[in-house]
Backbone as ProteinMPNN parsed JSONL, in Angstrom:
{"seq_chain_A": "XXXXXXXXXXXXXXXXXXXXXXXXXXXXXXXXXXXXXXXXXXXXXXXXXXXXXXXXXXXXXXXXXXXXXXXXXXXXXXXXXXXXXXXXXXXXXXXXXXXXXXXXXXXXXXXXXX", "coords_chain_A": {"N_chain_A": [[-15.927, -6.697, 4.501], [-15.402, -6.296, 0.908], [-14.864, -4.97, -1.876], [-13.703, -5.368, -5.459], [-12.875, -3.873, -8.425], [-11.73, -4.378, -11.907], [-10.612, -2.926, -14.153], [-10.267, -2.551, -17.713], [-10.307, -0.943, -19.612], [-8.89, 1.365, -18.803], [-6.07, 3.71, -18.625], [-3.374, 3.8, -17.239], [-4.315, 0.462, -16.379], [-6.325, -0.121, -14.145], [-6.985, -1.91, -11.186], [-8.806, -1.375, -8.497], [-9.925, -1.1, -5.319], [-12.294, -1.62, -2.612], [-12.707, -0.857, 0.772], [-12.516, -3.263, 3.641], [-9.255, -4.505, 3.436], [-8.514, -7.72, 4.308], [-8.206, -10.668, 6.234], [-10.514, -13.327, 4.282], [-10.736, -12.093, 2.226], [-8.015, -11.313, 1.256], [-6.96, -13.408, 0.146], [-8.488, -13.749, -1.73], [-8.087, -10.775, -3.42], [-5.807, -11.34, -3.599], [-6.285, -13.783, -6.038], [-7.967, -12.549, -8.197], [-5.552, -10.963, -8.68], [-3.959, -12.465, -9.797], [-5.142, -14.329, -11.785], [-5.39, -12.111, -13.981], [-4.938, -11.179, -17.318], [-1.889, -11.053, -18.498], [-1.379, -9.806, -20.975], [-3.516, -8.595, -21.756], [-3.209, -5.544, -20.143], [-2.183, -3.202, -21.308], [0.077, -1.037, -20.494], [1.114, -0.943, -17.463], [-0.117, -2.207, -14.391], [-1.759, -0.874, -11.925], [-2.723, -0.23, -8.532], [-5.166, 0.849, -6.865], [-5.879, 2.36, -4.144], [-7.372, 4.147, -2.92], [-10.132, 3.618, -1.916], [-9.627, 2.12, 0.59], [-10.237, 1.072, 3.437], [-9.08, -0.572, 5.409], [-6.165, -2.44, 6.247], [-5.013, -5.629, 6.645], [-1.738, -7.214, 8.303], [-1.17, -9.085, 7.014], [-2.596, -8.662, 4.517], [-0.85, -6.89, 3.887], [1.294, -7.72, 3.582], [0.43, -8.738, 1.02], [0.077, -6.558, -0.241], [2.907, -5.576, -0.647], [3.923, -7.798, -1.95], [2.798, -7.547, -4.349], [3.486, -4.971, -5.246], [6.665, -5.598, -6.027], [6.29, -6.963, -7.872], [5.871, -5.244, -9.741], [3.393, -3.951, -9.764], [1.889, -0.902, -9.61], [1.661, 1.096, -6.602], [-1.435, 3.397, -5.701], [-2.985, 5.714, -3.563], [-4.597, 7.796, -1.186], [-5.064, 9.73, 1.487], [-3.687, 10.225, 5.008], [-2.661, 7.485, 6.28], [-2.762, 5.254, 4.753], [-0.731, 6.536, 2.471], [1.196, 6.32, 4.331], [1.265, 3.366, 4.701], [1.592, 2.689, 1.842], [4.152, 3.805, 1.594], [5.735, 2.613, 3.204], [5.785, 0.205, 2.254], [6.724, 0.638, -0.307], [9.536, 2.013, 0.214], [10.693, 0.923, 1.962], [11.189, -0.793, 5.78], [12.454, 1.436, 6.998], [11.105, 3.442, 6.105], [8.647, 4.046, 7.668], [9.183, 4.731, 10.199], [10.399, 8.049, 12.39], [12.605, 9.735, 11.061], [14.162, 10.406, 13.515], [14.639, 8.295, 14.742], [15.733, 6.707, 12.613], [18.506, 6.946, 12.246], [19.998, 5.964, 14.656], [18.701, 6.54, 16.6], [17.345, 8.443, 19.589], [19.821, 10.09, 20.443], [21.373, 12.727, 20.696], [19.27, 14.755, 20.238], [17.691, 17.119, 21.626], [15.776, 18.995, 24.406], [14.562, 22.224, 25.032], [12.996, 23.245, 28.016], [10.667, 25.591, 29.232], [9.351, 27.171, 32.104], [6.542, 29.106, 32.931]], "CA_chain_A": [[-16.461, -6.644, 3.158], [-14.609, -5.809, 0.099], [-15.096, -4.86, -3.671], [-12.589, -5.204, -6.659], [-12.739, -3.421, -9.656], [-11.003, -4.607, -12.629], [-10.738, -1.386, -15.387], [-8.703, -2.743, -18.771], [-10.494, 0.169, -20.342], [-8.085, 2.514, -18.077], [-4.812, 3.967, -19.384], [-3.139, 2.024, -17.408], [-5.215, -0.958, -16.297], [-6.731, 0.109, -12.27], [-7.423, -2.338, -10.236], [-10.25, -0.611, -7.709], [-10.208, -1.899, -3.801], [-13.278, -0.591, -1.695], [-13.494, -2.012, 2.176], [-11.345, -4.083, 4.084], [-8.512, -6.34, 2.967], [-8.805, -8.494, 6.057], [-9.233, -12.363, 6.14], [-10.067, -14.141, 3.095], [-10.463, -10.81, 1.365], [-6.536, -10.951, 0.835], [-7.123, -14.487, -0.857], [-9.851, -13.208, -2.759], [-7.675, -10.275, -4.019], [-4.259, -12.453, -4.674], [-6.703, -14.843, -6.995], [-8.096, -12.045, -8.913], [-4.488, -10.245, -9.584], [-3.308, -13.412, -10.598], [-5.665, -14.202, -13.185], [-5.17, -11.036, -15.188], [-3.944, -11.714, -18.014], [-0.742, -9.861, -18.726], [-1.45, -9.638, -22.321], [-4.579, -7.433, -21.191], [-2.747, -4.535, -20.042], [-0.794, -1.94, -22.163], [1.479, -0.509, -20.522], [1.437, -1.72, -16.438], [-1.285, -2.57, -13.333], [-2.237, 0.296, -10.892], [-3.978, -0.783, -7.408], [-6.204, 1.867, -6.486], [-5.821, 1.876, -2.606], [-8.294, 4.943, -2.058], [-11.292, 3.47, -0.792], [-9.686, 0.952, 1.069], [-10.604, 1.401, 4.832], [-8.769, -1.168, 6.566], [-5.464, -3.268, 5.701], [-4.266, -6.459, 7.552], [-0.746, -7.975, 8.095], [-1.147, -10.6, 5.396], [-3.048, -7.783, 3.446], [0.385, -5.51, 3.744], [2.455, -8.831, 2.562], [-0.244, -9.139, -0.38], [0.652, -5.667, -1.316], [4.367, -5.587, -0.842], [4.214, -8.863, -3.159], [2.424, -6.773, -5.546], [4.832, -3.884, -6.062], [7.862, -6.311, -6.124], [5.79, -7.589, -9.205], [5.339, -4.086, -11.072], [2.008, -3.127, -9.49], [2.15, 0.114, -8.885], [0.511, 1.072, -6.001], [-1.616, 4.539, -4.908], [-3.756, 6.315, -2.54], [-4.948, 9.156, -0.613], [-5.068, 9.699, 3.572], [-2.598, 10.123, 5.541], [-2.311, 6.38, 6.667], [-3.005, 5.202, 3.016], [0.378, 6.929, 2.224], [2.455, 6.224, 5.435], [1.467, 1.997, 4.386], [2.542, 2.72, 0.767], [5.576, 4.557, 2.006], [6.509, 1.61, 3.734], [6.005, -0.588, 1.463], [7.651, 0.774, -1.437], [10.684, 2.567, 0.495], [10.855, -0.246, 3.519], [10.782, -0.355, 6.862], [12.753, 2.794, 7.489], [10.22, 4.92, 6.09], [7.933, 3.814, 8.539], [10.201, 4.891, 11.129], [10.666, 8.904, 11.999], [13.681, 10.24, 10.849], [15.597, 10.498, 14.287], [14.814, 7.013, 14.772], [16.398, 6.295, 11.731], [19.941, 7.294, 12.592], [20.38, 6.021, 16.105], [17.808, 6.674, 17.919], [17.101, 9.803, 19.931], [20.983, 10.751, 20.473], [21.716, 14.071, 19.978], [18.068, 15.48, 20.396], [17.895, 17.883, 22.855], [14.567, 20.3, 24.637], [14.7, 22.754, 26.099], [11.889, 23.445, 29.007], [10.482, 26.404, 30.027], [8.28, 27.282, 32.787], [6.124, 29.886, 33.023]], "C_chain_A": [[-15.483, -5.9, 2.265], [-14.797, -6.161, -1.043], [-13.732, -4.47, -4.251], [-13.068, -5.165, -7.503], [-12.019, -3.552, -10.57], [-11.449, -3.965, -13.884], [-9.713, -2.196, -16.188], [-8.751, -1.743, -19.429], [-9.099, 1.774, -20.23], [-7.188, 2.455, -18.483], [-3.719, 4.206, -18.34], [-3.902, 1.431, -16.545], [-5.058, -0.453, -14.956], [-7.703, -1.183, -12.002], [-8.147, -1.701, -8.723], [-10.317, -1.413, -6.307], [-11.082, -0.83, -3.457], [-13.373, -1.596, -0.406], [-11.951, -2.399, 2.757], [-10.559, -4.806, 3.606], [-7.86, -6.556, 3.898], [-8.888, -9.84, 5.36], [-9.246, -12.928, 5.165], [-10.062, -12.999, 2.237], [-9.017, -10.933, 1.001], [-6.507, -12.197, 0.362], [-7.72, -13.982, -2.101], [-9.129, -11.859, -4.094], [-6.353, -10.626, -4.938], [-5.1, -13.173, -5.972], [-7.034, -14.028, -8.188], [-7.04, -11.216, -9.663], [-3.79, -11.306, -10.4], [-3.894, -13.746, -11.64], [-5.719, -12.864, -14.282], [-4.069, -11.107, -15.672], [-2.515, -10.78, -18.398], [-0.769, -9.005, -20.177], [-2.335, -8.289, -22.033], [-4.227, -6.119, -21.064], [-1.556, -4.153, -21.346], [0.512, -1.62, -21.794], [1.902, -1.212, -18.802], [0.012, -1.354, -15.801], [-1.33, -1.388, -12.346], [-3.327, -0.436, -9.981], [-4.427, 0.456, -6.709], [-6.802, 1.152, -5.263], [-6.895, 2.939, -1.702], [-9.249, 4.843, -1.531], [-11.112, 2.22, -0.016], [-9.747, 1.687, 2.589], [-9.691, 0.448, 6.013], [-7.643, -2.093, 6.001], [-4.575, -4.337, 6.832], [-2.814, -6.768, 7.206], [-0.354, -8.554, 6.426], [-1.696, -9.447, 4.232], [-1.234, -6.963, 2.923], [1.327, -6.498, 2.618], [2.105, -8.64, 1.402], [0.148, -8.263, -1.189], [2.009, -5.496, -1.642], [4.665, -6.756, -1.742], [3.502, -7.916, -4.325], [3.339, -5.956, -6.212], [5.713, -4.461, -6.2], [7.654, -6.437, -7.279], [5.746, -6.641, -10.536], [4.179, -3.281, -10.697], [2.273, -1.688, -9.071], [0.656, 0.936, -8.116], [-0.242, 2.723, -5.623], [-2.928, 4.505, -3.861], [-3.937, 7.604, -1.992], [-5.201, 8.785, 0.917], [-4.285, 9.432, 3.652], [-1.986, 8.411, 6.004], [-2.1, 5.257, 5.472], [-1.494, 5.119, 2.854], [1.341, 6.542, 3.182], [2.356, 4.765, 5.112], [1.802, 2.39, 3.157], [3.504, 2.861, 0.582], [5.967, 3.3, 2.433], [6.319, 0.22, 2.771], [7.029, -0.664, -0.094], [9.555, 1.297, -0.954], [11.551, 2.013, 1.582], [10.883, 0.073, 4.261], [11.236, 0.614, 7.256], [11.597, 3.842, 7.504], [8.693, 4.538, 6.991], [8.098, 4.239, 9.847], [10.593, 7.144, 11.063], [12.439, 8.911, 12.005], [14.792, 10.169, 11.776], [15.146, 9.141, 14.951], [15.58, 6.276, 13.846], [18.108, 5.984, 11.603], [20.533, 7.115, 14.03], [19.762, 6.654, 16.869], [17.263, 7.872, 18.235], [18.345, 10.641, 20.187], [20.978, 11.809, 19.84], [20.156, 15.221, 20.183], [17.927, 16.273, 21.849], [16.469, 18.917, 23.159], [15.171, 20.462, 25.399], [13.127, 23.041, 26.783], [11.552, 24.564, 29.248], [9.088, 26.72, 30.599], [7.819, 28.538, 32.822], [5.263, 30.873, 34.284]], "O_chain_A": [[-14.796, -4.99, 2.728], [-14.909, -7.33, -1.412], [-12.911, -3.653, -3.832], [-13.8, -6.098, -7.831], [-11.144, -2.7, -10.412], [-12.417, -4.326, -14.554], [-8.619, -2.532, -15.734], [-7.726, -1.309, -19.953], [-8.672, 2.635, -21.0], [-6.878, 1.347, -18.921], [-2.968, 5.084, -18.766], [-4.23, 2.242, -15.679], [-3.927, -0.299, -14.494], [-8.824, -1.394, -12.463], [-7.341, -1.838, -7.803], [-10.879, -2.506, -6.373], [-10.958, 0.366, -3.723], [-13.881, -2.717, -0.403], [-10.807, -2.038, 2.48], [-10.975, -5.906, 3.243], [-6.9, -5.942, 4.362], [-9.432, -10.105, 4.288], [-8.136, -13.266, 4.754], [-9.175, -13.033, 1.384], [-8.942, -10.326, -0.068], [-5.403, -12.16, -0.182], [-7.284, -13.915, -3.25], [-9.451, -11.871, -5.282], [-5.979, -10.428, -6.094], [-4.476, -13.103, -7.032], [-6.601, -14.453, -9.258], [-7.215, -10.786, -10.803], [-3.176, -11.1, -11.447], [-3.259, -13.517, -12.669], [-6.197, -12.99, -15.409], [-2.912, -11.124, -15.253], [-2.663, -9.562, -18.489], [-0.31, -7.884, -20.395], [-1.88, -7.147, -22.088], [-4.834, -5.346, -21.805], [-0.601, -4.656, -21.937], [1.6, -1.772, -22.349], [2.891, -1.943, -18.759], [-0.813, -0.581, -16.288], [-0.139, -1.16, -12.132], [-4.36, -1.004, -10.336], [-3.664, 0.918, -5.86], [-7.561, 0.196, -5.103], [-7.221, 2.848, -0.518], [-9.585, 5.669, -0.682], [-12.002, 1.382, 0.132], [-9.288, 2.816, 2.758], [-9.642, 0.71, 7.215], [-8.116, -2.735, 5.063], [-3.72, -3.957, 7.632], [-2.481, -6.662, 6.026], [0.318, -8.442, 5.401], [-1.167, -9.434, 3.12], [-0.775, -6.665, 1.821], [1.81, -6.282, 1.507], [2.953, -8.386, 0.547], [0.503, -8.465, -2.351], [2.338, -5.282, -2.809], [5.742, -6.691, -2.335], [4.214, -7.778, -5.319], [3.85, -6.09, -7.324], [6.271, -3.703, -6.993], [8.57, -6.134, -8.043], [5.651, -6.921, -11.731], [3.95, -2.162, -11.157], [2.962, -1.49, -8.07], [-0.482, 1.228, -8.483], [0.644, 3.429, -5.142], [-3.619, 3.55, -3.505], [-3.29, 8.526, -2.49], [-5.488, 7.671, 1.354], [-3.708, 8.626, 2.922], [-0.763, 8.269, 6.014], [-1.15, 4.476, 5.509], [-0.899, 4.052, 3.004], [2.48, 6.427, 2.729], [3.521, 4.369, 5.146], [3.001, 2.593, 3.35], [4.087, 2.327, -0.362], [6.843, 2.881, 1.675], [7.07, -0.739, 2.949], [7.689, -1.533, -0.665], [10.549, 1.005, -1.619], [12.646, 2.388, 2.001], [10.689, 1.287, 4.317], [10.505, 1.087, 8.126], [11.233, 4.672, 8.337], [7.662, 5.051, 6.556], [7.161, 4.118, 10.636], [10.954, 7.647, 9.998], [13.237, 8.297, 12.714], [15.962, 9.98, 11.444], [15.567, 9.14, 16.108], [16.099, 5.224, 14.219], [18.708, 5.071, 11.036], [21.353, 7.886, 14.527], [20.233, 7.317, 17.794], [16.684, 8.487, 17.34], [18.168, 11.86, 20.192], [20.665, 11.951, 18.658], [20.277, 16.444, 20.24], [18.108, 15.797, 22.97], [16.077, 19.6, 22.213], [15.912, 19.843, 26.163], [12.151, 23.039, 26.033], [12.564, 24.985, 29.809], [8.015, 26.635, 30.002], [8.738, 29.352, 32.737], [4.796, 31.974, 33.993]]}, "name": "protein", "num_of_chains": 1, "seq": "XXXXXXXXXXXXXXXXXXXXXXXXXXXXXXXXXXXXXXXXXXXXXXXXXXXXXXXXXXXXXXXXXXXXXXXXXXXXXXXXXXXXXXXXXXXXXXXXXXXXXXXXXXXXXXXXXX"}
């Protein structure tokens, strides 16, 4: 299940997800960003990702086609932010840091027993 909110009143124009975007839900949300009209907004589109609970594959595409477009996207929770992160900064930032640079080379513990 999933609700969209479309605010023009808002300074700038929020788009509102609550629920899953799963399944046809990620139809359902492409059809409604596409019909807004561009004229409509002021200044740019905001997708308001905080009450979303659950995001598929095809959902992730839907949003990474979004921000390509201008949408700019937010959220709150830690997982929220680690899929925005990767969407706006690509797959690296999905990735920790000493994965980033070759791997685990160079990382070193030390052990101790007690």
């Amino acid at each position: 299940m999933m609700k969209i909110t479309f605010c023009t009143e808002c300074e700038p124009a929020v788009l509102k997800l609550e629920g899953r975007l799963a399944g046809p839900w990620v139809d359902e949300l492409e059809k409604t960003w596409r019909s807004i009209n561009p004229a409509s907004i002021t200044s740019h589109l905001v997708l308001d990702l905080c009450e979303a609970t659950f995001v598929d594959a095809d959902g992730r595409e839907l949003l990474a086609e979004m921000h390509e477009a201008g949408v700019e996207l937010i959220g709150d929770g830690i997982m929220t932010q680690f899929m925005i992160d990767g969407i706006k900064y690509g797959r690296n930032a999905n990735k920790p840091k000493s994965l980033q640079a070759g791997g685990l080379r160079g990382i070193t513990a030390k052990l101790t027993t007690t």
